[in-house]
PQR file with spaces between the fields and no chain letter, atoms N, CA, C, O and H, PARSE charges and radii, in Angstrom:
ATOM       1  N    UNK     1     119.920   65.597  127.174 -0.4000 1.5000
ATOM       2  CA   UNK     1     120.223   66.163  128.469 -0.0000 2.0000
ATOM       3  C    UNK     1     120.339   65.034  129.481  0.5500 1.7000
ATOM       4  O    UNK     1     119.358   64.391  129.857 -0.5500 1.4000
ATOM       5  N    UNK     2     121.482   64.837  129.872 -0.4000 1.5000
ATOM       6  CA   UNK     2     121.459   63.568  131.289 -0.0000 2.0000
ATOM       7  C    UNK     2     121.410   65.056  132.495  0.5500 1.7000
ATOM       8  O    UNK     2     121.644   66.245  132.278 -0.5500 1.4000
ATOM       9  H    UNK     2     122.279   65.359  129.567  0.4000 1.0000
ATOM      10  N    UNK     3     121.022   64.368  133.711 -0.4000 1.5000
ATOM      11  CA   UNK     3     121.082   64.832  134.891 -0.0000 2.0000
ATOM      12  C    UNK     3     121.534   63.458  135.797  0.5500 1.7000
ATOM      13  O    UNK     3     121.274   62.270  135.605 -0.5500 1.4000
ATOM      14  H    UNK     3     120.831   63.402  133.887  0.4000 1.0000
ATOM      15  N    UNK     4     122.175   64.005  136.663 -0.4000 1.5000
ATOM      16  CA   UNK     4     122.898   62.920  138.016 -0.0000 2.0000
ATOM      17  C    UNK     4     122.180   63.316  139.494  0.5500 1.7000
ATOM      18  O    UNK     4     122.356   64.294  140.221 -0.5500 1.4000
ATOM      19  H    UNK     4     122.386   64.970  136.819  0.4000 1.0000
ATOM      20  N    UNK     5     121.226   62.048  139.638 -0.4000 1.5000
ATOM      21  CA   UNK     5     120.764   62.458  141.023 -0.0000 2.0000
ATOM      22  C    UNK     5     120.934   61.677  141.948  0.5500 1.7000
ATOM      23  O    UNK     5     120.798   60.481  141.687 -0.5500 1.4000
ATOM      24  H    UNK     5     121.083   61.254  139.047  0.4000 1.0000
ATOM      25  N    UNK     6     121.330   62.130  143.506 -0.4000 1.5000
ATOM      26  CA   UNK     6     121.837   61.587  144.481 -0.0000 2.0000
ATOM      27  C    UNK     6     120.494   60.500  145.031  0.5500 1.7000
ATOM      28  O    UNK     6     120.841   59.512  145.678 -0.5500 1.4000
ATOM      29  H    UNK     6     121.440   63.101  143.717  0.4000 1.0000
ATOM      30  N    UNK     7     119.766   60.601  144.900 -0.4000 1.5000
ATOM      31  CA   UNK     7     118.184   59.835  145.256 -0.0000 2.0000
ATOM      32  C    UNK     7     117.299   60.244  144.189  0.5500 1.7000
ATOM      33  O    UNK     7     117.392   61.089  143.298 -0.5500 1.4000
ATOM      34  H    UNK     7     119.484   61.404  144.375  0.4000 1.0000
ATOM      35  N    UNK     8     116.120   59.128  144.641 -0.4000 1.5000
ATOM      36  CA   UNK     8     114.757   59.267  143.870 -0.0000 2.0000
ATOM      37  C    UNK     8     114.187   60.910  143.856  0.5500 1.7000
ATOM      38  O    UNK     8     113.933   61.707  142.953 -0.5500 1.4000
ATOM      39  H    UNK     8     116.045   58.442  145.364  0.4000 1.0000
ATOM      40  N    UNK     9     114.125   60.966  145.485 -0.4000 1.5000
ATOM      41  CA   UNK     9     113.593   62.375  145.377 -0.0000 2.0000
ATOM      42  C    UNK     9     114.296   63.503  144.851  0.5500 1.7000
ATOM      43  O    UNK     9     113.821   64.614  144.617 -0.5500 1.4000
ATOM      44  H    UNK     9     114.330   60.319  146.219  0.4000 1.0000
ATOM      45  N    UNK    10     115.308   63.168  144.710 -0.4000 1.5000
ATOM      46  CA   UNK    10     115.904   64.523  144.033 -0.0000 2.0000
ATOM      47  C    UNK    10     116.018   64.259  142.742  0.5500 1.7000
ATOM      48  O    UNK    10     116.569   65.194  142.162 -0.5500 1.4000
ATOM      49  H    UNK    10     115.694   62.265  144.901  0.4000 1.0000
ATOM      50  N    UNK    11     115.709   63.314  141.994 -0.4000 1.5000
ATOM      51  CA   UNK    11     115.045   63.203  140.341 -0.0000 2.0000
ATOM      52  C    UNK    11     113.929   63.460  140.471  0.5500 1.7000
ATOM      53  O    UNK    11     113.808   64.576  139.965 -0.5500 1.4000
ATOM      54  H    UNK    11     115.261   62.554  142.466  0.4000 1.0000
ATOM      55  N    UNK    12     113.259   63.230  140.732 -0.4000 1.5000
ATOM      56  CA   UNK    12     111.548   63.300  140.929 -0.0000 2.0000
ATOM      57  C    UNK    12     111.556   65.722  140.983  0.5500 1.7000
ATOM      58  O    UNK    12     110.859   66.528  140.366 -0.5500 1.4000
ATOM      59  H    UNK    12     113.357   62.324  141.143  0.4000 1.0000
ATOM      60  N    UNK    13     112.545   65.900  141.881 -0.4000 1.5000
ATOM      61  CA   UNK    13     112.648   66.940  141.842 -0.0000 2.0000
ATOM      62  C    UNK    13     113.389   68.262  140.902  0.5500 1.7000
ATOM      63  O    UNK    13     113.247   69.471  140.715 -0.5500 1.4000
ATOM      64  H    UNK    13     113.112   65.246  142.382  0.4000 1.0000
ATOM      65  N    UNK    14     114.203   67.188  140.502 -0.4000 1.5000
ATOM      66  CA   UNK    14     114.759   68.105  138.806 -0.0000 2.0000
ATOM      67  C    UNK    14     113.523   67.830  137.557  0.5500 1.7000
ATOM      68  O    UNK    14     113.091   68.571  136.674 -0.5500 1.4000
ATOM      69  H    UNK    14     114.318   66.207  140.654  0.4000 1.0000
ATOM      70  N    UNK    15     113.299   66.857  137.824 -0.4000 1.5000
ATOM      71  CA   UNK    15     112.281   66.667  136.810 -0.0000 2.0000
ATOM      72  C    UNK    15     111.056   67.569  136.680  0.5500 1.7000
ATOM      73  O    UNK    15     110.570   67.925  135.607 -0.5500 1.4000
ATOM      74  H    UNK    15     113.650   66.256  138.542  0.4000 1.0000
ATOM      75  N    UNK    16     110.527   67.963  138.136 -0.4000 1.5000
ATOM      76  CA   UNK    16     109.699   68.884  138.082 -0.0000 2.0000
ATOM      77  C    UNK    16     109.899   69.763  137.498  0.5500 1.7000
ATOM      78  O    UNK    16     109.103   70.126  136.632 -0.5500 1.4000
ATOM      79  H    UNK    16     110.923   67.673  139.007  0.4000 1.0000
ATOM      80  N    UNK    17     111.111   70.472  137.776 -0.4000 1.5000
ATOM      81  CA   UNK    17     112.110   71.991  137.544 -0.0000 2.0000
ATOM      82  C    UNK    17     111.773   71.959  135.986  0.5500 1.7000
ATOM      83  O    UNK    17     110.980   72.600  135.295 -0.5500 1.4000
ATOM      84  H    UNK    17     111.758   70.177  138.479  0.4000 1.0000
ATOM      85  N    UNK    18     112.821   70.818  135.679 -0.4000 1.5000
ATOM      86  CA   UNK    18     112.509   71.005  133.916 -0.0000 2.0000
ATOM      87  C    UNK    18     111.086   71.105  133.460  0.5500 1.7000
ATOM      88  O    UNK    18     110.685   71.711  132.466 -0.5500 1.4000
ATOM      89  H    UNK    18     113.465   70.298  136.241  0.4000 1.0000
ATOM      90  N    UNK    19     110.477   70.519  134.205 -0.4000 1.5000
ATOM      91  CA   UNK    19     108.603   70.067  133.260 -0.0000 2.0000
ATOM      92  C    UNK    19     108.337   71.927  133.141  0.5500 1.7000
ATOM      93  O    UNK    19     108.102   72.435  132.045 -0.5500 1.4000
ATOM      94  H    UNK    19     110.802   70.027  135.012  0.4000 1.0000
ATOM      95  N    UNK    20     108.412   72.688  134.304 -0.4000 1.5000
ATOM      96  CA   UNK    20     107.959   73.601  134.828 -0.0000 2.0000
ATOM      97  C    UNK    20     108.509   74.531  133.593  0.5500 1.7000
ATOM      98  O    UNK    20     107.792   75.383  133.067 -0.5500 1.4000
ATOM      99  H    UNK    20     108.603   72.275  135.195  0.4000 1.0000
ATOM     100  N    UNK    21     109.781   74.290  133.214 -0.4000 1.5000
ATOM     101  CA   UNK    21     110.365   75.401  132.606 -0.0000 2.0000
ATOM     102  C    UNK    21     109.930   75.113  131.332  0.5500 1.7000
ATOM     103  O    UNK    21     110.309   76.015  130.585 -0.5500 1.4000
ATOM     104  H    UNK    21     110.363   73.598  133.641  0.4000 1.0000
ATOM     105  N    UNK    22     109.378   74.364  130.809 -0.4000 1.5000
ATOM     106  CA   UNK    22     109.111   73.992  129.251 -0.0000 2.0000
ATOM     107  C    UNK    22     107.932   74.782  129.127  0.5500 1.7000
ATOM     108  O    UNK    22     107.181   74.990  130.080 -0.5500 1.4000
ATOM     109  H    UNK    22     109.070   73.631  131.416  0.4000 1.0000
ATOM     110  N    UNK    23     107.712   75.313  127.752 -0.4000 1.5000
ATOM     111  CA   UNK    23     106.576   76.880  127.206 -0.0000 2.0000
ATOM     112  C    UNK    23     105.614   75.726  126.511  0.5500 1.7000
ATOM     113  O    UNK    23     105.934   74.709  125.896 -0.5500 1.4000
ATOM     114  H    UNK    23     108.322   75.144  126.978  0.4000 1.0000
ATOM     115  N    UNK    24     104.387   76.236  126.822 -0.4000 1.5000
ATOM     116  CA   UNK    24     103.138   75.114  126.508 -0.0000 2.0000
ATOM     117  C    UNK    24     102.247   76.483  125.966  0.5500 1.7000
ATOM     118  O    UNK    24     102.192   77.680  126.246 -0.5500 1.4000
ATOM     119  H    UNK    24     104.127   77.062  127.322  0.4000 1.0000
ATOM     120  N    UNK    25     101.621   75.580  125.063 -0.4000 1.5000
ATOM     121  CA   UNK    25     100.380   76.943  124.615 -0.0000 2.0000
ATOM     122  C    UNK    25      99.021   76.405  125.239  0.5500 1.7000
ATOM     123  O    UNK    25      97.907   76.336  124.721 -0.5500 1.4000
ATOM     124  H    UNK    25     101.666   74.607  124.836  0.4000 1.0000
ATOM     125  N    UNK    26      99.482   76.020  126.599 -0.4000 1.5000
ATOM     126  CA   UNK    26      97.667   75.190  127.185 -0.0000 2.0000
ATOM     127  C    UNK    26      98.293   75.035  128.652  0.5500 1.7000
ATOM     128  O    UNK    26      99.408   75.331  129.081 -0.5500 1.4000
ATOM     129  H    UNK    26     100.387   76.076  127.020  0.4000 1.0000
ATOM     130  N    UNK    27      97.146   74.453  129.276 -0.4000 1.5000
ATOM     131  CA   UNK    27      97.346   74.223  130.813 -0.0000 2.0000
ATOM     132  C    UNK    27      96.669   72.996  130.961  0.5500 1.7000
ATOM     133  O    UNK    27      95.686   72.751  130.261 -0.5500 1.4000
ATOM     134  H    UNK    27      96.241   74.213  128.927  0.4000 1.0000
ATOM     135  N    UNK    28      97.146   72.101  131.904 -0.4000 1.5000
ATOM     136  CA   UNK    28      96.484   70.946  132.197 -0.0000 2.0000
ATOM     137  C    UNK    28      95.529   70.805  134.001  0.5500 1.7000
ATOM     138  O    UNK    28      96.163   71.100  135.015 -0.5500 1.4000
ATOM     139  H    UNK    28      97.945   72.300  132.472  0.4000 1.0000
ATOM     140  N    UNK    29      94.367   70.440  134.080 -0.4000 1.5000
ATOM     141  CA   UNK    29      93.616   70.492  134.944 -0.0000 2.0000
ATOM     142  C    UNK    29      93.412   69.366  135.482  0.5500 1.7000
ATOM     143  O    UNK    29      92.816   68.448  134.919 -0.5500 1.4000
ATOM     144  H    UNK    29      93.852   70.201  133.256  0.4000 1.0000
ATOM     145  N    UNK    30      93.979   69.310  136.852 -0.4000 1.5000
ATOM     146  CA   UNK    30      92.843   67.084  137.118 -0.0000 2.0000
ATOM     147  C    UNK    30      91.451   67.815  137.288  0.5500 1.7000
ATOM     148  O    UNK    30      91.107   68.947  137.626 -0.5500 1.4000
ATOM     149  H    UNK    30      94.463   70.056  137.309  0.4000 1.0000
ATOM     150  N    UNK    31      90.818   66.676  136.907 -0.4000 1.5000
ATOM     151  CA   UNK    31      89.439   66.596  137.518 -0.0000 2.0000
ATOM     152  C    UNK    31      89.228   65.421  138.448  0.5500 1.7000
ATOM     153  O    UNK    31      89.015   64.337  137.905 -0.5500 1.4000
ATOM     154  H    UNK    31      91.098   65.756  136.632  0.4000 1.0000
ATOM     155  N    UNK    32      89.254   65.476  139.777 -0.4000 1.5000
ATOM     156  CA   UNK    32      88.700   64.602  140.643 -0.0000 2.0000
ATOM     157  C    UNK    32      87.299   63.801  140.373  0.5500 1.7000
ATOM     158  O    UNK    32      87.049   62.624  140.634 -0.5500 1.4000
ATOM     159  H    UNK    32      89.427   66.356  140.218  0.4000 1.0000
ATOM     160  N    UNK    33      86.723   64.480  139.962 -0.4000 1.5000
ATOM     161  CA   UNK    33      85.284   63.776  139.582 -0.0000 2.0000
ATOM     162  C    UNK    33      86.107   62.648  138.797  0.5500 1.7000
ATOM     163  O    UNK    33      86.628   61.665  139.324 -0.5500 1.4000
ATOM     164  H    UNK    33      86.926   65.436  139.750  0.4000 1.0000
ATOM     165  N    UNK    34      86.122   62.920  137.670 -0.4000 1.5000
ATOM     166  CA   UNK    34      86.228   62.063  136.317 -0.0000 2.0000
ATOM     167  C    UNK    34      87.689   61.042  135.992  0.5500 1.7000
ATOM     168  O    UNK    34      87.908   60.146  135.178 -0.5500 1.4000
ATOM     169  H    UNK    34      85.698   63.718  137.242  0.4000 1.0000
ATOM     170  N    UNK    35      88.766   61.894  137.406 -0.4000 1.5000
ATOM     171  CA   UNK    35      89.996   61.024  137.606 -0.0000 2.0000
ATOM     172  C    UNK    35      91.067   61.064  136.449  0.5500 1.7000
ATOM     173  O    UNK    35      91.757   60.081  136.176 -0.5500 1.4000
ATOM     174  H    UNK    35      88.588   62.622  138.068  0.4000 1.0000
ATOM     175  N    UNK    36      91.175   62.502  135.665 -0.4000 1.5000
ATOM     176  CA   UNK    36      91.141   62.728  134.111 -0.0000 2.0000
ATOM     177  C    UNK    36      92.020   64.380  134.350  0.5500 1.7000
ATOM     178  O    UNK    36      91.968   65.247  135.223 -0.5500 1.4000
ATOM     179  H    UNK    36      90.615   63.300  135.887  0.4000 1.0000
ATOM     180  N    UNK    37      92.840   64.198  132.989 -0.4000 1.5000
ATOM     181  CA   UNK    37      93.063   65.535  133.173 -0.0000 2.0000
ATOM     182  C    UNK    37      92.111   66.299  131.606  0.5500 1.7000
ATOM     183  O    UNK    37      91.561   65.885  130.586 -0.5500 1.4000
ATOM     184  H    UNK    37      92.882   63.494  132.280  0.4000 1.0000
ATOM     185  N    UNK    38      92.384   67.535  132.247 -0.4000 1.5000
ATOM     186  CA   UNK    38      91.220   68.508  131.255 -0.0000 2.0000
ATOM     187  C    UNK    38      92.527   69.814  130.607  0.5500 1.7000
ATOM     188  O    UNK    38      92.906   70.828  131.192 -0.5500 1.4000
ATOM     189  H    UNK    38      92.831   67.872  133.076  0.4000 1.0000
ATOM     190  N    UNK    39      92.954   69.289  129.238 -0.4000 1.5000
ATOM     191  CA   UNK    39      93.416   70.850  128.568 -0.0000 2.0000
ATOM     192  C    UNK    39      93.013   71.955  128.447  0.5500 1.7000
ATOM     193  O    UNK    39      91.962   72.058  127.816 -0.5500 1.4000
ATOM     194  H    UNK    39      92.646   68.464  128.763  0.4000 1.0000
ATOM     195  N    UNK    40      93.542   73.012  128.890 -0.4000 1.5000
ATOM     196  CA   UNK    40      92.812   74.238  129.011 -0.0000 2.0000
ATOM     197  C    UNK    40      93.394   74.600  127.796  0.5500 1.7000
ATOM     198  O    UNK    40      94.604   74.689  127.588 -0.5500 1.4000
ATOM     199  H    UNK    40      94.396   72.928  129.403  0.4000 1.0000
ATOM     200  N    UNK    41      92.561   74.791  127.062 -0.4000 1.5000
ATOM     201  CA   UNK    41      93.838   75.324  125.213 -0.0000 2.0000
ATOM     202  C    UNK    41      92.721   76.205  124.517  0.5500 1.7000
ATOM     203  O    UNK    41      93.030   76.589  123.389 -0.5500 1.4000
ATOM     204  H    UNK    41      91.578   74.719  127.231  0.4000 1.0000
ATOM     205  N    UNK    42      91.416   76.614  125.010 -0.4000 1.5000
ATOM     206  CA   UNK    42      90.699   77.423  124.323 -0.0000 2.0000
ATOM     207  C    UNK    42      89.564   78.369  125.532  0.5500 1.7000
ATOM     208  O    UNK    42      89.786   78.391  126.743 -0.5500 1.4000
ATOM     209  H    UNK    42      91.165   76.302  125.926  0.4000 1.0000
ATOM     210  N    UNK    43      88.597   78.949  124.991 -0.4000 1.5000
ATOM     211  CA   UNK    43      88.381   80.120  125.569 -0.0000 2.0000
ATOM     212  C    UNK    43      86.780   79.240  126.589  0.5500 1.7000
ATOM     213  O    UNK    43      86.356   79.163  127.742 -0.5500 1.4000
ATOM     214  H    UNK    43      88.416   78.931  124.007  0.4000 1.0000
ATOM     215  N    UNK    44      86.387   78.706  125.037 -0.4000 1.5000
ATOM     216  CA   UNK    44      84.802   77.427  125.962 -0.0000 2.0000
ATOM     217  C    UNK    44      85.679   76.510  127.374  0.5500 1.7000
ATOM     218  O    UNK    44      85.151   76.558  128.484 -0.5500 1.4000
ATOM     219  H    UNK    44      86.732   78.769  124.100  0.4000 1.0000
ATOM     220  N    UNK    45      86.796   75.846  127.215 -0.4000 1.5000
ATOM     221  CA   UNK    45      86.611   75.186  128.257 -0.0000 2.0000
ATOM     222  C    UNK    45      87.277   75.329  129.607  0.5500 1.7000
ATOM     223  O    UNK    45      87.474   74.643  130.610 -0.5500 1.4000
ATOM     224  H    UNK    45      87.225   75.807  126.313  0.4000 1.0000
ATOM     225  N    UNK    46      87.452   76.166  129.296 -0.4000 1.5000
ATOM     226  CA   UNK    46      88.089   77.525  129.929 -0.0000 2.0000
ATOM     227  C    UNK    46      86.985   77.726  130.917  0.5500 1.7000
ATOM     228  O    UNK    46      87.057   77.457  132.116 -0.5500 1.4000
ATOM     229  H    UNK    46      87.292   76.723  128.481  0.4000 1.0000
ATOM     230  N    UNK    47      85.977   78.218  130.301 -0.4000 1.5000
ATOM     231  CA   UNK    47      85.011   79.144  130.753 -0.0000 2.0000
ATOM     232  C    UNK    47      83.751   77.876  130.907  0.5500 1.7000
ATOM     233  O    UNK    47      82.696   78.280  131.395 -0.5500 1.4000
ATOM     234  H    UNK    47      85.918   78.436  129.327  0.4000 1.0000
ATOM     235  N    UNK    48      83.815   76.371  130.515 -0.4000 1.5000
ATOM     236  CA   UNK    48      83.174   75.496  131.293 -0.0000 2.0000
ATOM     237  C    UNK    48      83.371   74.903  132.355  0.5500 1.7000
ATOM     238  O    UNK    48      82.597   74.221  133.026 -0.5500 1.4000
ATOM     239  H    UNK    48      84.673   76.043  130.119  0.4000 1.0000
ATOM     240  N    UNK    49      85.234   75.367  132.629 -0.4000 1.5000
ATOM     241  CA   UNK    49      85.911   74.662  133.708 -0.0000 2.0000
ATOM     242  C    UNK    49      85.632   75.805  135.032  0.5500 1.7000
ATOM     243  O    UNK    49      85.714   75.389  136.188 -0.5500 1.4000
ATOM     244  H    UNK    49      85.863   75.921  132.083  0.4000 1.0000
ATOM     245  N    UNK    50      85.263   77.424  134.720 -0.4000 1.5000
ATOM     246  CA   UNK    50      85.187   78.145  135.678 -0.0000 2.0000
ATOM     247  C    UNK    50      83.663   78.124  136.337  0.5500 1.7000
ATOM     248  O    UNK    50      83.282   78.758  137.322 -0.5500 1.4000
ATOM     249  H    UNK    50      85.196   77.762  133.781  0.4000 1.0000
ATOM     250  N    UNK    51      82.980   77.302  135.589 -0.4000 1.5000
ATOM     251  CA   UNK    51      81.420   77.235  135.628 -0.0000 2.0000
ATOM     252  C    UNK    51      81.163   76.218  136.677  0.5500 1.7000
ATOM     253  O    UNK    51      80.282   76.465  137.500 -0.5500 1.4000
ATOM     254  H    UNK    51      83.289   76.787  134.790  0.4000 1.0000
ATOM     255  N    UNK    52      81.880   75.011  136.756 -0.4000 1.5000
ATOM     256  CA   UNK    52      81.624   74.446  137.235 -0.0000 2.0000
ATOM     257  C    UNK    52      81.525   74.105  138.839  0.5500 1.7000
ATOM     258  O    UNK    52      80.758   73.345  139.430 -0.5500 1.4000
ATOM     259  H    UNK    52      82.597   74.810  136.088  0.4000 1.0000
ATOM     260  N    UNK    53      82.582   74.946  139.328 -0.4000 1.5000
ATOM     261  CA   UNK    53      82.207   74.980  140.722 -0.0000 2.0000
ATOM     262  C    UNK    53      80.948   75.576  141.412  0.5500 1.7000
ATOM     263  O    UNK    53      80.453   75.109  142.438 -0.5500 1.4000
ATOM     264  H    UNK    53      83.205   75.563  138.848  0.4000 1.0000
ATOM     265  N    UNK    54      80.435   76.774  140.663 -0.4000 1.5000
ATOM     266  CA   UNK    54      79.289   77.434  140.743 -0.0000 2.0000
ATOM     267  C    UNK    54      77.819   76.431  140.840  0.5500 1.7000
ATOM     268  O    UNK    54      76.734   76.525  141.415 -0.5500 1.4000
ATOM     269  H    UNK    54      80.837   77.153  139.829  0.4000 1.0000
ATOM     270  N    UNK    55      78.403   75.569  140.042 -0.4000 1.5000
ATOM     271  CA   UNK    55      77.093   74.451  139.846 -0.0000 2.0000
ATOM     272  C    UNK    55      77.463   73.764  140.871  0.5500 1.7000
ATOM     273  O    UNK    55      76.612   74.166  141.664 -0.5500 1.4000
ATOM     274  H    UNK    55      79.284   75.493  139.575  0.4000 1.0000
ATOM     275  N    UNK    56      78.128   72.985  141.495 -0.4000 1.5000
ATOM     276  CA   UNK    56      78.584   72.330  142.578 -0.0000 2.0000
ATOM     277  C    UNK    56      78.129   72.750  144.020  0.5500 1.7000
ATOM     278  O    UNK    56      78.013   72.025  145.008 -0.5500 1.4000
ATOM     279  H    UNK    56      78.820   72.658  140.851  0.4000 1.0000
ATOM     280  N    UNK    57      77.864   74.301  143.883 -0.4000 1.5000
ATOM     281  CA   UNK    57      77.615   74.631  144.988 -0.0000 2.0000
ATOM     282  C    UNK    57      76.140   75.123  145.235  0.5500 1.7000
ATOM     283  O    UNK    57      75.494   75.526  146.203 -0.5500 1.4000
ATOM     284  H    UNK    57      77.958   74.890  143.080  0.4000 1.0000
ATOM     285  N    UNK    58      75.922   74.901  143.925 -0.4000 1.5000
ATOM     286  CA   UNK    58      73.932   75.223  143.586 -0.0000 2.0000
ATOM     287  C    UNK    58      73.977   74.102  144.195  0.5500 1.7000
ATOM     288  O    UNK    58      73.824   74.074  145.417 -0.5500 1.4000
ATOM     289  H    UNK    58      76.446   74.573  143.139  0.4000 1.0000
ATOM     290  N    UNK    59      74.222   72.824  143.385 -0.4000 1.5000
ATOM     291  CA   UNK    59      73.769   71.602  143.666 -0.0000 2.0000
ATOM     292  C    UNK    59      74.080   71.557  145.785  0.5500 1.7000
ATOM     293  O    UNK    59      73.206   71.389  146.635 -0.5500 1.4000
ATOM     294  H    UNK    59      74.347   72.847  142.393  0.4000 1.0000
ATOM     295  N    UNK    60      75.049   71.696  145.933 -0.4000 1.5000
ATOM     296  CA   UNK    60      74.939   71.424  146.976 -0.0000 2.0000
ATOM     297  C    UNK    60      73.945   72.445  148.540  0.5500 1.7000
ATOM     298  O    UNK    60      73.593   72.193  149.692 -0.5500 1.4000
ATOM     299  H    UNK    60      75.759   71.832  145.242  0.4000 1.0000
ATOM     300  N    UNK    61      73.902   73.215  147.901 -0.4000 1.5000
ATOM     301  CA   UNK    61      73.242   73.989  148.755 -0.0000 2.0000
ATOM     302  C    UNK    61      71.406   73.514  148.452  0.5500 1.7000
ATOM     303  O    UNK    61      70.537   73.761  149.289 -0.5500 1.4000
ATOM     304  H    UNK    61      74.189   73.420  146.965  0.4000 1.0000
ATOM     305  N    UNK    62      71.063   72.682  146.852 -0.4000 1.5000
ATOM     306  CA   UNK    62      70.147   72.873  147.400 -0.0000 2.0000
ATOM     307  C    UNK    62      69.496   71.255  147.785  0.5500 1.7000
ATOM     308  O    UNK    62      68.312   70.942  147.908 -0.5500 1.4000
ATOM     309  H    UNK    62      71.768   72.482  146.172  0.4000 1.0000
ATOM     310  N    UNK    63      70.624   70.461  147.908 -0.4000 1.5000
ATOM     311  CA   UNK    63      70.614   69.197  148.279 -0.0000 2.0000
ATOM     312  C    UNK    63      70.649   69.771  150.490  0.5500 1.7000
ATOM     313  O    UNK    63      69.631   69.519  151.135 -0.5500 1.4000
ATOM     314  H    UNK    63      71.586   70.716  147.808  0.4000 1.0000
ATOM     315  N    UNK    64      71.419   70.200  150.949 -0.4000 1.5000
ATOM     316  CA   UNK    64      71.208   70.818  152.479 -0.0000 2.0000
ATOM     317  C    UNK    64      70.203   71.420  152.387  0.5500 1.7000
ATOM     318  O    UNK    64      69.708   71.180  153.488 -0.5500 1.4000
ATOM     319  H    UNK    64      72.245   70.404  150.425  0.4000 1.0000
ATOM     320  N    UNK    65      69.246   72.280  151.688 -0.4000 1.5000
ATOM     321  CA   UNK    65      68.084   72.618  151.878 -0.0000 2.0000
ATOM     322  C    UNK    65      66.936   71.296  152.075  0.5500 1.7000
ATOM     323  O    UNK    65      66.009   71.463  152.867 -0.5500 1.4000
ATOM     324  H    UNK    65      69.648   72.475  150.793  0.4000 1.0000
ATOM     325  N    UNK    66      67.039   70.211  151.442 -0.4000 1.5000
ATOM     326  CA   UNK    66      66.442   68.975  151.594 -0.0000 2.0000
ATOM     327  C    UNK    66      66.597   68.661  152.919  0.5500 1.7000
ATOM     328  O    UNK    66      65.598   68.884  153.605 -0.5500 1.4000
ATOM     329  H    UNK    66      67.793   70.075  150.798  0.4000 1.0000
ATOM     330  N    UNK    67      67.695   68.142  153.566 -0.4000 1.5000
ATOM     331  CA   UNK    67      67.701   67.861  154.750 -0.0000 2.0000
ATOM     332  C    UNK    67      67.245   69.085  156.188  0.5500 1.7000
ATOM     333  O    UNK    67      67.502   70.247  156.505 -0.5500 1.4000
ATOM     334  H    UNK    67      68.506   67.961  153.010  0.4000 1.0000
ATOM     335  N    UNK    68      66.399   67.865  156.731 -0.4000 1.5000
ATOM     336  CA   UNK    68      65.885   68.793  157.830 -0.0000 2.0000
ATOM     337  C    UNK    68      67.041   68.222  159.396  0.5500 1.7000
ATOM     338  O    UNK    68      67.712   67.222  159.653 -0.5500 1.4000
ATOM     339  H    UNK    68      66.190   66.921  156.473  0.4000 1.0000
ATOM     340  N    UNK    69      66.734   69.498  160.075 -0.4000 1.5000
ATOM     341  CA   UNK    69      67.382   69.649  161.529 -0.0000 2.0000
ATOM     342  C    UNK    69      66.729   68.451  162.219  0.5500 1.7000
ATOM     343  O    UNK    69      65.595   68.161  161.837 -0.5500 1.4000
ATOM     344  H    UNK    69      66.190   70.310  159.866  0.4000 1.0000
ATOM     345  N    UNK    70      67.453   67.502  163.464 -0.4000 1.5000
ATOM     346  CA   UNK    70      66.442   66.865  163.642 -0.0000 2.0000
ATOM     347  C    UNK    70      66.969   67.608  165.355  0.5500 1.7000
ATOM     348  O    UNK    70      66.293   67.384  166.360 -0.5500 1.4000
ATOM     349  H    UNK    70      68.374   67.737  163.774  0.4000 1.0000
């Protein structure tokens, strides 16, 4: 398949189109923490990747409970 593009951004932008239209049996995730992407291709990490914000916000709520008003 060639494509002809008038600029960068408008390759950069067919390219998306195509990525988008291609059938995947998985999903890909960044993780900011780890700077990494994470395959979603089964049901565990799936369901470790939905877990994790929950913990993020334990952790953080009970890290603001530590700090006092001054």
């Amino acid at each position: 398949m060639v494509q002809i593009s008038e600029t960068f951004e408008d390759a950069k932008e067919k390219l998306r189109l195509f990525a988008k239209s291609l059938k995947r049996p998985y999903e890909l995730v960044y993780d900011v923490h780890t700077q990494s992407l994470q395959i979603l291709d089964n049901v565990k990490v799936i369901h470790q990747l939905s877990s994790k914000p929950k913990l993020e916000v334990d952790c953080l709520h009970k890290k603001r409970m530590n700090f006092r008003v001054i």
